[in-house]
C-alpha positions as CSV (number, residue, x, y, z in Angstrom):
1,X,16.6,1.7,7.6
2,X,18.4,-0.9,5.3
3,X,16.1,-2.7,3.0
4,X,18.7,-5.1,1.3
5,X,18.3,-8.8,2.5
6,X,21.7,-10.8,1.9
7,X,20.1,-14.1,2.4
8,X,17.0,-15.7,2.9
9,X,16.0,-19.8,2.6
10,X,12.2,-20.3,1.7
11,X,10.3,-23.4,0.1
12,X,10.3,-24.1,-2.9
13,X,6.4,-22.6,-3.0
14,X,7.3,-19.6,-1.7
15,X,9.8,-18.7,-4.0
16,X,7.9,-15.9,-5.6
17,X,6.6,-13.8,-2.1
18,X,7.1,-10.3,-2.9
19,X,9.3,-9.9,0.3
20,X,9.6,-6.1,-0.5
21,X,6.2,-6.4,-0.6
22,X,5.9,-8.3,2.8
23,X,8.8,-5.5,4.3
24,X,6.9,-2.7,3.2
25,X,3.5,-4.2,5.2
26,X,5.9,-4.6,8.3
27,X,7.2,-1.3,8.1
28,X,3.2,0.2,7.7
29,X,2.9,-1.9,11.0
30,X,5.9,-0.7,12.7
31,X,4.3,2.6,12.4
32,X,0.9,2.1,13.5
33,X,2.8,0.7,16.8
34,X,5.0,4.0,17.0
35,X,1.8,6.0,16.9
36,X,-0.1,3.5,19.3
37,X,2.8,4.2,21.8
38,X,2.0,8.2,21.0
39,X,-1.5,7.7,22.0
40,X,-1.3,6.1,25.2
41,X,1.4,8.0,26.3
42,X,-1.1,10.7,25.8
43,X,-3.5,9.2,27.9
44,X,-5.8,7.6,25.4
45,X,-5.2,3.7,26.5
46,X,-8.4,2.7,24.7
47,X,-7.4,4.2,21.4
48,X,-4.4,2.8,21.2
49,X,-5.1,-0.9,21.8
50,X,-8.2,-0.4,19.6
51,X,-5.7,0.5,16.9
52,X,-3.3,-2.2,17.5
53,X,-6.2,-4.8,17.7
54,X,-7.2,-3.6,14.2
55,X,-3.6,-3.2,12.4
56,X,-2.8,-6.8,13.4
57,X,-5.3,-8.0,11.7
58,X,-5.0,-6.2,9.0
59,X,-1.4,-7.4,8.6
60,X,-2.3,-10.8,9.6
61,X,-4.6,-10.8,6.0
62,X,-2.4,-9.2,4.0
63,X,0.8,-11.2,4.8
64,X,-1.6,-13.8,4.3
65,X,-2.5,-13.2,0.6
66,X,1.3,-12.3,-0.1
67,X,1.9,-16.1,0.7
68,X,-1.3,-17.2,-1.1
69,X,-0.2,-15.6,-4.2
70,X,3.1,-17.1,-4.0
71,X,1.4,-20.7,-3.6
72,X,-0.6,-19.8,-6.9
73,X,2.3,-18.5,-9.1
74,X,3.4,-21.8,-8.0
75,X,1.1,-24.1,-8.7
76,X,0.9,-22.6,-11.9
77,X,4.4,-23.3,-13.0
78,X,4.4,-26.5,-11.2
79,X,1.7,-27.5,-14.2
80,X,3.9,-26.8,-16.9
């Protein structure tokens, strides 16, 4: 899989993301999906939605604090 990104427009705030940071949690997700498919072709339904339930989340919060960082490296250079 490629990681190079040729070009990507973002606010000024969000200049900073770590966006190999924010690939890397996508590609952790990707995976949990891959072995959610695994389980419920398998049989194990339950298990697998469980596991998607919780990995969404997960990403949800940690995408989240990627941005939030951003927003405080920032603010903090915005105050020079």
């Amino acid at each position: 899989m490629s990681r190079k990104v040729r070009s990507v427009r973002v606010p000024r705030e969000l200049e900073t993301l770590n966006i190999s940071g924010l690939i890397h949690e996508c590609e952790k997700h990707l995976r949990d999906i891959e072995s959610a498919t695994l389980l419920k072709q398998q049989g194990n339904v339950e298990a697998a939605e469980a596991l998607i339930r919780a990995r969404q989340g997960d990403l949800g919060r940690k995408v989240g604090k990627l941005v939030w960082e951003a927003r405080v490296e920032y603010g903090k250079h915005k105050g020079e």
